[in-house]
Residue, then its C-alpha position, 0 to 999 in steps of 0.5 A: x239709041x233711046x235717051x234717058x231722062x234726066x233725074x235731079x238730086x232728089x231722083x225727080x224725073x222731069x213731067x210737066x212743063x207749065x208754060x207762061x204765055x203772058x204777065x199779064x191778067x183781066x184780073x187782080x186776085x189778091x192771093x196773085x196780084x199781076x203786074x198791068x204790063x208784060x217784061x221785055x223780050x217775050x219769046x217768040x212763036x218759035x222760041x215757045x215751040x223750041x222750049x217744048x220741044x227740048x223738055x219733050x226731049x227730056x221726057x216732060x209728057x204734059x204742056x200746061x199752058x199759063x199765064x197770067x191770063x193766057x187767053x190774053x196771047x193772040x197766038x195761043x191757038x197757033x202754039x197749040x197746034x204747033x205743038x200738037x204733032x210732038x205727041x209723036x214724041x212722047x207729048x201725051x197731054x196739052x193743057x190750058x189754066x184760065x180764069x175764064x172770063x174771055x172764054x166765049x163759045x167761038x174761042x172754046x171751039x177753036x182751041x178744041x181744033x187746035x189740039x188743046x185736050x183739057x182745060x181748067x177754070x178758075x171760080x173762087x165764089x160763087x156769089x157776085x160779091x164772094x167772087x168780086x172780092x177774090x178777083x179785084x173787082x170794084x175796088x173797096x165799095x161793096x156794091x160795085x165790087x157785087x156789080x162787077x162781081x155779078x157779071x165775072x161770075x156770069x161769065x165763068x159759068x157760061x165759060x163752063x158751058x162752053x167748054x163743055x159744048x166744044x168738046x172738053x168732057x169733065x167725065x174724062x178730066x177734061x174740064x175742071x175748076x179750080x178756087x183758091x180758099x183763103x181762110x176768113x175771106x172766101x172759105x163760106x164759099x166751100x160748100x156753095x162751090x162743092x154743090x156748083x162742081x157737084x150740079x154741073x158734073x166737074x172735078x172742083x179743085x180746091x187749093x190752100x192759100x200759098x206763099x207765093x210772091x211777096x205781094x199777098x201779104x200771106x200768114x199762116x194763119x190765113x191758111x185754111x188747111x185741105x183737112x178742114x175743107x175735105x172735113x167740112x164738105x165730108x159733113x155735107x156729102x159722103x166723101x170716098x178717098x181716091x188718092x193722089x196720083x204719081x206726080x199730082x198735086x192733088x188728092x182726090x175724093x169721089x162723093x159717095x152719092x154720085x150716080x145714085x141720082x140723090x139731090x144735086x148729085x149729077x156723077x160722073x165728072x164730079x169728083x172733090x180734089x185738094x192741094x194742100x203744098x201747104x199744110x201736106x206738101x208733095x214736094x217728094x215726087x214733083x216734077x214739073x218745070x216752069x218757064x216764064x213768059x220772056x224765057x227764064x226757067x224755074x224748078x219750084x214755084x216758091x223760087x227766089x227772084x233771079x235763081x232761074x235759068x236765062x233760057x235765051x241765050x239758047x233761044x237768040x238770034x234762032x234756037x239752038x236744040x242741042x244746047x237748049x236740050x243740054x243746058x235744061x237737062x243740067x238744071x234739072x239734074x242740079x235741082x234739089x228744090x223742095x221748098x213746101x217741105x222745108x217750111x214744114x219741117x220748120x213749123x214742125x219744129x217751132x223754129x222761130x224763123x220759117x222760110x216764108x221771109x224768104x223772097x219769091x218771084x211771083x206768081x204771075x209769072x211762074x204759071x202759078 
């Protein structure tokens, strides 16, 4: 008998399963600011395998594997080639969301044999000192934050390359970078970072600073809107809207010269996206569920500290499917999260209290 997929009270099916494998970051971008350490009782190989196997179950399609910086797990290979035969059950995609700093060539290719399909890098400068200042680096002095930053930036650029020689093809969406743009730190970055996606051939990413967490020190002022970015490349570059798929978080542009071999024009894979859960939230269609890295199930990404869901009780002394199965089947038909769309309604009407008071978990361990 074919089982049927949970809906939520919005009538949301469930798709995307973002796995966080660690707290931890190489990193200390200030839109995130991890923590150093992991929390107690990280789930184990198989308890990780168990979770998958149950959001499958109820439908999820798409493992995005998180962190923190995943690439810090030394299981993460197994993971993936452990999860890999549940394709024949309905896991159509693998996916992995890095900064990319611990990207070498050798570990590119190894996560390709395991099974992982597609791969996103992040990059929010593309100067020594733009990208040293968004990642944490060198503290206040300007020279070392550039030194440091220098060399994070070499880093994620032969990442990109060695991505690309492992097999992840940025034709087929295989390869993609993300950079957060915050307004009045990094957003003279904005055309800097369209022609590096357009000369390297890669779908560049761009994502509105977002109130996730408590630590940012987020306003909205801060915010620069996806309008305005696709307004200011769109300037640059002819820009023909593509649309935001069922379920996706971005809306996606294709530059009006690709092919046509003009100047920095590679085609292809280079493409403009915006996520804009700020300014033109998407919450209507969202289907993704989010589980951290010790085990604690979450339905929205602006979730409050200690609403989610105690995953282990299904997962200790060994997993239980059958009751893993129903007690994430009973969250999510209890969800009604919709909080982006909330914090606008409330701009919209000039309430003099909006939802970013509120308390979120951070974004560090709810797969950001």
């Amino acid at each position: 008998m074919t089982r049927v997929p949970p809906l939520d009270r919005l009538g949301r099916p469930l798709g995307v399963l973002r796995l966080s494998l660690t707290a931890r970051c190489n990193l200390a971008c200030p839109y995130c600011l991890p923590d150093g350490v992991e929390p107690p009782g990280l789930l184990t190989l198989r308890q990780r395998l168990a979770v998958i196997e149950a959001a499958v179950a109820l439908g999820a399609g798409s493992l995005r594997l998180t962190g923190g910086e995943p690439l810090l797990h030394d299981g993460l290979e197994a993971l993936i080639a452990a999860a890999a035969p549940l394709r024949e059950r309905g896991l159509r995609e693998i996916a992995l969301t890095s900064n990319g700093v611990l990207l070498s060539a050798e570990r590119a290719r190894t996560l390709r044999a395991a099974g992982l399909q597609r791969i996103t890098l992040s990059l929010d400068g593309t100067t020594g000192e733009s990208v040293g200042r968004m990642a944490g680096a060198g503290g206040a002095d300007p020279g070392e934050r550039a030194r440091r930053g220098q060399v994070l930036l070499a880093k994620v650029l032969a990442a990109i390359e060695h991505a690309r020689a492992a097999g992840f093809d940025p034709r087929r969406g295989e390869l993609k970078l993300n950079a957060v743009i915050q307004r009045g730190v990094n957003d003279d970055q904005l055309l800097p970072l369209a022609a590096l996606g357009r000369e390297r051939g890669l779908e560049l990413r761009l994502i509105e600073f977002m109130d996730v967490g408590t630590r940012n020190g987020w306003q909205p002022e801060t915010v620069l809107s996806a309008a305005e970015m696709v307004d200011r490349i769109g300037h640059r570059w002819p820009l023909e809207p593509r649309g935001r798929g069922a379920h996706g978080t971005a809306s996606r542009w294709r530059y009006g010269d690709a092919g046509t071999g003009g100047s920095g024009s590679t085609g292809g894979g280079a493409h403009l996206a915006v996520v804009a859960s700020v300014t033109a939230p998407f919450c209507g269609d969202c289907n993704r569920l989010r589980v951290t890295a010790d085990g604690i199930a979450y339905t929205c990404l602006f979730a409050a500290p200690g609403s989610g869901l105690d995953l282990r009780p299904w997962l200790q002394p060994q997993p239980d499917p059958v009751g893993l199965r129903q007690a994430l089947a009973d969250r999510w038909r209890r969800r009604q999260d919709r909080y982006s769309e909330e914090r606008q309604e409330l701009w919209q009407a000039s309430a003099p209290q909006h939802p970013t008071t509120s308390r979120h978990a951070e974004m560090a361990y709810l797969g950001g």
